[in-house]
N, C-alpha and C positions, 0 to 999 in steps of 0.2 A: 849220677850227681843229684844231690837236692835243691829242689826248685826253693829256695828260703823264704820269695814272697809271691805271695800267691793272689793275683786278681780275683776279689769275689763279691756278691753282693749277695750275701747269706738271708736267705729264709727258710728255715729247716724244715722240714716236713716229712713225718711219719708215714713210711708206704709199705704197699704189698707183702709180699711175705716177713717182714722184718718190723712191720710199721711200728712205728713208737715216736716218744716225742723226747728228744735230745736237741740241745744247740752244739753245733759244732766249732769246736775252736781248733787254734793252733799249738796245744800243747805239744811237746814233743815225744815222742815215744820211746822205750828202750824196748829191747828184745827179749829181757828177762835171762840173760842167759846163766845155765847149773854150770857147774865145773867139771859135768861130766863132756865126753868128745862127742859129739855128733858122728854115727855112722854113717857110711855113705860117699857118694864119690866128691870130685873136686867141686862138684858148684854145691856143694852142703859145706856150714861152719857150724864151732860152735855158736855162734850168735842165734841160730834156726834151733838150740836143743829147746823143747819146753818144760820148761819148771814145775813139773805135779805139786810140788807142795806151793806153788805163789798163787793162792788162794784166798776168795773171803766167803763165809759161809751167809749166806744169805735169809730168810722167811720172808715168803709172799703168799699170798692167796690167787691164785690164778684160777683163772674162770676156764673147764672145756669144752668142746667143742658142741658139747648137750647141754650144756647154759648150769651145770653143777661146781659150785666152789670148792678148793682143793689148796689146804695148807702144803706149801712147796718148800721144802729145806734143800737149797743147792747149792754149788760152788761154782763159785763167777769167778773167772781171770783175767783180768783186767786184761784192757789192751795190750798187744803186740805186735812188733812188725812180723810179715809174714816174705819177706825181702830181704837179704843183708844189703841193696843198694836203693831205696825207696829214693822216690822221686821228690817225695816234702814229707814233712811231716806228719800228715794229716790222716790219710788214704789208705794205707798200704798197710794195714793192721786189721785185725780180729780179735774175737771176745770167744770166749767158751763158755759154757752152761752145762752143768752135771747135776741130776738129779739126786739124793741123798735119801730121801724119805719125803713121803707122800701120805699125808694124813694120818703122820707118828707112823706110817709103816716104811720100814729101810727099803733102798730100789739098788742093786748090786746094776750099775749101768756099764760095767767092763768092756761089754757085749751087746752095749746096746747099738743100735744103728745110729747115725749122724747123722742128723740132717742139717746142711751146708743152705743156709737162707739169706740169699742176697737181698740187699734193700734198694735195687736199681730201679732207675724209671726217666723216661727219659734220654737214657744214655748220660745222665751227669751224675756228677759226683756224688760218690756217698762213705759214711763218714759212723767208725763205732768209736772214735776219740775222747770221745769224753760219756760214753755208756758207763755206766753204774748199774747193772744188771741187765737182764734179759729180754730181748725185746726193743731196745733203744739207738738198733742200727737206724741212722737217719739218709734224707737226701736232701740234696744242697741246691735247690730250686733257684738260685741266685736270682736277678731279675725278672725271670722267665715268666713267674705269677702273676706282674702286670703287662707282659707281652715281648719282654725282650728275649736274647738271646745267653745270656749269663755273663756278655761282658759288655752290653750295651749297644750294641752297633748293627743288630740285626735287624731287615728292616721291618718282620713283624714277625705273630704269630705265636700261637703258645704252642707248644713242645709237643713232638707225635709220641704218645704213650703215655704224657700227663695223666697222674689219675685224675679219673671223673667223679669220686667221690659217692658211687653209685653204694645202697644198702648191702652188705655182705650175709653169709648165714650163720655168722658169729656173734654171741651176746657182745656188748660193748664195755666201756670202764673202763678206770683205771689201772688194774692188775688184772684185766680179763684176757681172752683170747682176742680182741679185734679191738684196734684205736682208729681212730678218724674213718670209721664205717669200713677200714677192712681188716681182713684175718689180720691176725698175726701169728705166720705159722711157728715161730722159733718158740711165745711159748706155749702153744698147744703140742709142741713138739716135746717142751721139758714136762709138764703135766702131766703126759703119758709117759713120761717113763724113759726116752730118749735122750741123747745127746744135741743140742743145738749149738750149732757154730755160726755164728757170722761175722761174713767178710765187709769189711769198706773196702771201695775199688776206687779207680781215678773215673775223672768222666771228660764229656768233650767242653765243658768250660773253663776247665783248669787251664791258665796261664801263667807264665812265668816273669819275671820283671821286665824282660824284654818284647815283654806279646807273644812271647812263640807259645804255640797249644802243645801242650804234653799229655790231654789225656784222650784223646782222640783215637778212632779204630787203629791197632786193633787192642788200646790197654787194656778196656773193663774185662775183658776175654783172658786177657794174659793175667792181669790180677788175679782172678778166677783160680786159674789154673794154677796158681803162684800157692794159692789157700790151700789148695787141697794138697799140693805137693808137699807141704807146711804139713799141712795133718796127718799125709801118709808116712812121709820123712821120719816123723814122732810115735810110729807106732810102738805100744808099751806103753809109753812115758803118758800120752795123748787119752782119757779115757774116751772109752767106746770102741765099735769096731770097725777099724779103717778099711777095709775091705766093705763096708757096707754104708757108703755115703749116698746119699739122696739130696738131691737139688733141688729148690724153688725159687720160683721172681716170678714175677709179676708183669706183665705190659713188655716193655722193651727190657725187664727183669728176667721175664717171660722166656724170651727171645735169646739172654744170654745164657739162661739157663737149658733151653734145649739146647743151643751152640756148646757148650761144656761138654754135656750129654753125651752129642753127635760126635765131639773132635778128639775125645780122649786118645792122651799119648801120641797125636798127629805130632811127625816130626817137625812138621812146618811153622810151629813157635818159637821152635828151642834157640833160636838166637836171640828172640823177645826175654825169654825166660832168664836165658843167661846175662844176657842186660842186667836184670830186675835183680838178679844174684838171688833165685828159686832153687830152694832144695831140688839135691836129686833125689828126686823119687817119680813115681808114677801119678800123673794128673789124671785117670780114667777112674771114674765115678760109677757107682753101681745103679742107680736109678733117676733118671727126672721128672720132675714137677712143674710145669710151666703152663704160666694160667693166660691167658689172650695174648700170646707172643707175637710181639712186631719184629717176621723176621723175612729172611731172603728176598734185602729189600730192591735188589736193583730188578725186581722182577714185580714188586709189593705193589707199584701203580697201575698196570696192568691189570692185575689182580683185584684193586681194590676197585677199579670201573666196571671188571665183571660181574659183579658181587651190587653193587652200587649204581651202577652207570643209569640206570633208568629213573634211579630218585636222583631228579636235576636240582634238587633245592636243596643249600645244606641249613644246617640248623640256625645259622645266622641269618638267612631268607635271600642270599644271594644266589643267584642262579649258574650253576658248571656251567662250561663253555662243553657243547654237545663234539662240535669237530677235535678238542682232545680226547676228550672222555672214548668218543669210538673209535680214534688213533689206539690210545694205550689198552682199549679191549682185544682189537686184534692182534696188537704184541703179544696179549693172556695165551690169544690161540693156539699161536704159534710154540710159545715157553713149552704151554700145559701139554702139546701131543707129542714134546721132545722127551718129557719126563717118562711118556709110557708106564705111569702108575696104574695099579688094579686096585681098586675099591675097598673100601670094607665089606667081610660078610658077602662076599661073592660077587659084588656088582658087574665086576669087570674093568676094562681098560676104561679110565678117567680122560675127558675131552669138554673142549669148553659148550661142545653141544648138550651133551649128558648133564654137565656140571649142578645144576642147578634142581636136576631133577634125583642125584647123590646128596644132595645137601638137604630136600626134604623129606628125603625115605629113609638116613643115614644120620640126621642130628634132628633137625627143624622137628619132625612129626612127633618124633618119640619124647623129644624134650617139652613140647604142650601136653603129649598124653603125661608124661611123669607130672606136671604141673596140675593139671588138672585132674589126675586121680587121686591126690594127694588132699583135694577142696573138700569142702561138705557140700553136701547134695546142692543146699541151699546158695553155697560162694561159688558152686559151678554153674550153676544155673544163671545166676547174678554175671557171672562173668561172659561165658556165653550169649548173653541176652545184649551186653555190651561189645561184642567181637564175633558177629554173625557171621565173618568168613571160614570160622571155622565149624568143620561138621566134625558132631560127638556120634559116633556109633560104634558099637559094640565095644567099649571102655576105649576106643582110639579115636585120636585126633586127626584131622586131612583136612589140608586147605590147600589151594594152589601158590606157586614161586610168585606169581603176580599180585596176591591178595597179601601174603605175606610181606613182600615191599611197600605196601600200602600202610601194613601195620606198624610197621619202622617208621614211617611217613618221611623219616628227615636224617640226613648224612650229616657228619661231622666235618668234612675236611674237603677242598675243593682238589680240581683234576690241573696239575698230578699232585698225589698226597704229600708224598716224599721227597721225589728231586723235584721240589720247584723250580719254576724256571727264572725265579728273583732272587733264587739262593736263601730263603727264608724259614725252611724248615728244618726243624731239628738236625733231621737227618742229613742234610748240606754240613750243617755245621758239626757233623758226626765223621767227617771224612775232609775236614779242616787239617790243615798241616801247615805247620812252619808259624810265620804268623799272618798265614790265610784265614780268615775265620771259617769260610765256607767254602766247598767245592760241590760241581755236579759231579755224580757216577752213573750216569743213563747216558749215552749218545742222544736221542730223543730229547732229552730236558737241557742236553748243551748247545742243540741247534736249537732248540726256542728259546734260548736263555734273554733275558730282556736287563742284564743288568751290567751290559757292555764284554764280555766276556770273549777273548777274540781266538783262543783257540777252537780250531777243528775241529781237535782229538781230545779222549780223555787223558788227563793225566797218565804216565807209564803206572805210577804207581796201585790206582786205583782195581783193574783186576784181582790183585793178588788181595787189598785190601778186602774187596767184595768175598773173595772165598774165604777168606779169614773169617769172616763175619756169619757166613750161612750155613748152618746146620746142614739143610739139604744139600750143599756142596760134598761136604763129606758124610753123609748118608747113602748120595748115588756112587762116593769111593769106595763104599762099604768098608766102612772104615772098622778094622778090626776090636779097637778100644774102644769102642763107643758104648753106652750104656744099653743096655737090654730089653730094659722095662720102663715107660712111658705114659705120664699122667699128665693128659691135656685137657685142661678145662677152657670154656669162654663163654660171652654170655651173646642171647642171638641179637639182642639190639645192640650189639654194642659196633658203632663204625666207625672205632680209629683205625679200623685193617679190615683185611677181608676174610671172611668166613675160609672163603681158599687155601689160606695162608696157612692154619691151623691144620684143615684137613690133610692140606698135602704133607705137611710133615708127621702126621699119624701117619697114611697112607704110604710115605716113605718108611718108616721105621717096622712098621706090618708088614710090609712086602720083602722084607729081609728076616722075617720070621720072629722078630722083635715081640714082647709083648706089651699090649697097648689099651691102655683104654683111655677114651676119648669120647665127651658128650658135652653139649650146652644147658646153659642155663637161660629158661625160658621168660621172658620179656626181661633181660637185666641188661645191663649195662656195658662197658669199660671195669676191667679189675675188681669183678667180682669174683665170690668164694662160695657159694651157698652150700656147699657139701665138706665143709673140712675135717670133718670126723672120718666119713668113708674115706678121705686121701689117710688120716694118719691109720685109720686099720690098715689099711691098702699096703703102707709103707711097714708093719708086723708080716701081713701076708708073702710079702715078695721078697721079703730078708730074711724070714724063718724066724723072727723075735718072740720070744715069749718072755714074758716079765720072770 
């Protein structure tokens, strides 16, 4: 059923892999559909067939990922639902982008790889509705950028995975590869020669005239999955090649994006799906991309105090409350020695003893050494001179876990990150049902809950939501469909999550033989990009593309 009015308090804003600047409205969508039959079983219609010819040819100049300008002649197709039963209007559609010629040379993209660029963040709503080309998936920040929750009632707090707005390693502008200081992979993606698809999904502020939440765990995941089934469904008609789709997001974009990854062809949607009235086809993706993922969160505050716990100050100059903070690091303990992970690069079995001494000889060191061998004699020297905990020898970097917490000096988010126990973070409001705004999914965060809360238990429903939601869930299923090949990037300052969080799902996906690579970027931020050229060679490398 369509939700026809939709509670919102719109400020659009440009993000992560998709960022661009669009407002979003309520126009309505069609599906475009040919008059040929859609192949495929009963949950495919015609209304899912895609129309190759309902096209507009496009000229842009796009900037890539080496700051060179590049006349781009493409074909953009307007919005479409990617659902025969969308929930509104708004959401539940996608745009395509086909390259044609590239500085008057033709680009045959048949065969190109696709890359699938979500504009999530947050967990709220995002929106290609009224895009006019490439790049202008938005998200729907509703109140949230002066502190609420997107429908006004939450009692504080700006959104875990908001970007932070931190410098990317994209030139900026208008028709470049990065708007509002980050990448925009979708068009560094058509630039080189690829297919760019992006999806609008629902998110956890969508309400309906009645208050009830509709876009709540586990939609943005089922959206997802709805797109690609969408694109595989279409293959022939669809250009590019469906067999080789690559995912990215950003933050909690991040997070759905390695979740896709992870969950491919997991039977455990398919009643979500069939809801949604998702082609039949296959939702298992060939590669992910996912840049500081906010993910396997019922486990994320533990995580984030082990990572964190010892900078008691966050950036607002309030001080954590020390008796949670070493409550949810011994939860860490326990999680991290259930997982039985082995390391990268031979470290061995991962433990919250070890943990931190994996994180300096395994991201931390090497990401100062690439940083700093990259300077002039003279900028190293200058910077060194400035950040004397660390020792330069023999072209490597070494400093201690302790100095390095120093050089962070300051956390972003107080203990616990996630399930608040006020109900005030995102993520409460990400696990909102009916018209609950917010729920806890921690036991721990339901017994401290301080905002009158009288059950015992968690909700029945919330387990099953939780594995819905965690990559790692179905990584330790070894889950057959999942994606093979894995590009995680993050940045080391950056503490809307824990450094943990990242590693263990590389460390998952490695230890199933997966390929992976995974490294930081040194003194940055939240949702930064500073290598997006090596991810799009990365993405020719591991699909076999050649122009």
């Amino acid at each position: 059923m369509k939700h026809k009015a939709v509670k919102r308090r719109s400020v659009v804003l440009g993000i992560g892999a998709t960022a661009g600047v669009a407002a979003v409205g309520g126009i309505a969508l069609t599906a475009n559909a040919s008059d040929k039959s859609a192949s495929g079983g009963s949950g495919s219609s015609k209304a899912l067939v895609f129309d190759k010819d309902d096209y507009t040819e496009l000229t842009e100049t796009i900037t890539d990922a080496a700051g060179t300008d590049h006349e781009v002649v493409y074909h953009f197709y307007k919005p479409r639902d990617y659902v025969t039963s969308p929930s509104d209007d708004t959401h539940q559609s996608l745009v395509v982008s086909v390259p044609v010629k590239i500085d008057g040379k033709a680009v045959d993209a048949r065969n190109a790889p696709i890359v699938l660029a979500n504009a999530v963040g947050a967990y709220m709503p995002s929106s290609v509705a009224e895009a006019t080309g490439v790049g202008q998936g938005a998200l729907e920040m509703g109140d949230l950028m002066s502190g609420g929750s997107g429908t006004g009632t939450a009692p504080s707090g700006a959104p875990s995975g908001a970007p932070s707005g931190a410098a990317s390693g994209a030139p900026g502008g208008g028709g470049t590869g990065a708007v509002n200081g980050m990448v925009n992979l979708a068009k560094l993606a058509l630039v080189a020669g690829y297919v760019a698809v992006e999806p609008g999904t629902r998110g956890r502020s969508l309400t309906d005239s009645s208050g009830t939440y509709y876009g709540t765990a586990p939609a943005v995941i089922v959206d997802l999955k709805a797109a690609v089934r969408y694109v595989k469904f279409n293959k022939g008609r669809i250009p590019g090649n469906t067999d080789r789709i690559i995912s990215t997001g950003t933050s909690a974009g991040g997070a759905v994006s390695a979740l896709l990854g992870a969950s491919g062809d997991s039977p455990l949607f398919d009643k979500y799906l069939k809801a949604a009235g998702a082609a039949d086809a296959s939702d298992a993706i060939f590669a992910t991309g996912a840049w500081c993922p906010i993910t396997d969160l019922e486990h994320a505050d533990g995580a984030y105090e082990f990572n964190w716990g010892s900078v008691v100050t966050q950036s607002t100059g309030k001080v954590v409350d020390q008796t949670v903070s070493k409550a949810l690091q011994s939860q860490f303990a326990e999680y991290q020695a259930s997982l039985r992970l082995k390391g990268l690069n031979g470290f061995g079995t991962l433990t919250a003893r070890n943990y931190d001494q994996y994180l300096l000889e395994t991201y931390l060191q090497p990401s100062a050494t690439t940083y700093l061998a990259a300077l002039s004699d003279s900028e190293r020297t200058a910077y060194l001179a400035k950040n004397t905990f660390i020792t330069w020898s023999d072209d490597k970097a070494t400093f201690t876990w302790d100095d390095y917490l120093t050089h962070v000096a300051k956390r972003k988010k107080t203990a616990p990150a996630f399930d608040a126990f006020d109900l005030s973070a995102g993520e409460n409001n990400e696990f909102g049902t009916g018209t609950t705004e917010a729920r806890h999914f921690t036991a721990y965060s339901l017994k401290n809950d301080t905002t009158g809360v009288t059950g015992k238990r968690l909700d029945s429903d919330i387990p099953e939501l939780l594995d819905l939601m965690n990559p790692m869930y179905f990584l330790g299923k070894r889950n057959a469909g999942r994606s093979k090949h894995w590009w995680i990037r993050l940045g080391t300052s950056d503490t809307d999550t824990s450094h943990v969080i990242s590693a263990n799902l590389a460390a998952a996906a490695d230890n199933l033989g997966d390929d992976v690579s995974h490294s930081f970027y040194w003194d940055q931020g939240h949702a930064t990009n500073v290598d997006p050229g090596d991810f799009i060679a990365w993405v020719a490398k591991v699909t076999g593309y050649r122009k």
